[in-house]
VEXDREN-2710 file (C-alpha; in Angstrom, 1 decimal):
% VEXDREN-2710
k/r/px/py/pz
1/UNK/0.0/0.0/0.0
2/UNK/3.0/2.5/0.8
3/UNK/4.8/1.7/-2.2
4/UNK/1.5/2.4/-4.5
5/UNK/1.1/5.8/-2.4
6/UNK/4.9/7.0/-3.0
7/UNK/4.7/5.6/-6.5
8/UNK/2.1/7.7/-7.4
9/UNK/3.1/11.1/-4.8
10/UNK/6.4/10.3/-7.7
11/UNK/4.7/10.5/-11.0
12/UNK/3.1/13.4/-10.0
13/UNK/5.4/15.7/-8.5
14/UNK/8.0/14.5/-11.5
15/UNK/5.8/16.6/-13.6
16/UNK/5.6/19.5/-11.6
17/UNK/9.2/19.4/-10.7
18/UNK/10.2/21.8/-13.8
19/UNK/8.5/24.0/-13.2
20/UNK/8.9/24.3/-9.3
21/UNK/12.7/24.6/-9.7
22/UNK/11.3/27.5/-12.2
23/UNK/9.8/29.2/-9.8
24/UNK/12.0/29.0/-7.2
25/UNK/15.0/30.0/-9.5
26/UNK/12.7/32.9/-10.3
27/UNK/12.4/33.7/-6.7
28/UNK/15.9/33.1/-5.9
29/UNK/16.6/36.2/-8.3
30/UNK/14.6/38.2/-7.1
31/UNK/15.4/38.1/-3.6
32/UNK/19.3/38.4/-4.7
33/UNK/18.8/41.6/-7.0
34/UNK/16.3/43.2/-4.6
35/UNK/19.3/42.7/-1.9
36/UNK/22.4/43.5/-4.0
37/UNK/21.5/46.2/-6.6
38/UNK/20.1/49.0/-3.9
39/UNK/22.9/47.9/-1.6
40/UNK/25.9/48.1/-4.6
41/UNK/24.4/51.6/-5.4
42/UNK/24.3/52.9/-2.2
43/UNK/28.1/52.8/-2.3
44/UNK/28.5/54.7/-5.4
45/UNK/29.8/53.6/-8.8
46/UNK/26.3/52.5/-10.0
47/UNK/27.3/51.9/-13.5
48/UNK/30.0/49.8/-12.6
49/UNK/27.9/47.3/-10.3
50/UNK/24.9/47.1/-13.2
51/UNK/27.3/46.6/-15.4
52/UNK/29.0/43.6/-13.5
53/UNK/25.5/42.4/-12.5
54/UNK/24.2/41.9/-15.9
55/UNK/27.9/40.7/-17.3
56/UNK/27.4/38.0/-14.3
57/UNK/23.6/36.9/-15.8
58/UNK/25.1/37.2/-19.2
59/UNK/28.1/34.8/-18.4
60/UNK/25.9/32.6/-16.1
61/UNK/23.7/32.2/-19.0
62/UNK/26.6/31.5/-22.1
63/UNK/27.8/29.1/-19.0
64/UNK/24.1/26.6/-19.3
65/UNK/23.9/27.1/-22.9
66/UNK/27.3/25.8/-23.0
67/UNK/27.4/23.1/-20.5
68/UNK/23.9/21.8/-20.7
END
């Protein structure tokens, strides 16, 4: 009877599971840029740290294409 139960809790979260991890990759960003960028400009030199931000997404990015 367990084994029937977990089987089937599997099947169905396996299909939810993309987007989940989505979501929370989603969330993930946000809670990191609404943390960094006010606090990076605050300091000053708020070209620099947008610039570096979005060279990090950018590179991040080339980096999954890339890899898989």
């Amino acid at each position: 009877m367990g084994a029937a139960v977990g089987y089937g809790f599997v099947q169905i979260t396996e299909s939810v599971l993309p987007w989940t991890l989505a979501a929370s990759g989603g969330m993930m960003l946000y809670v990191i840029s609404h943390e960094m960028i006010p606090e990076s400009h605050s300091r000053g030199n708020a070209k620099h740290a947008t610039g570096g931000l979005m060279i990090g997404f950018a590179l991040m990015l080339i980096l999954d294409i890339a890899l898989g």
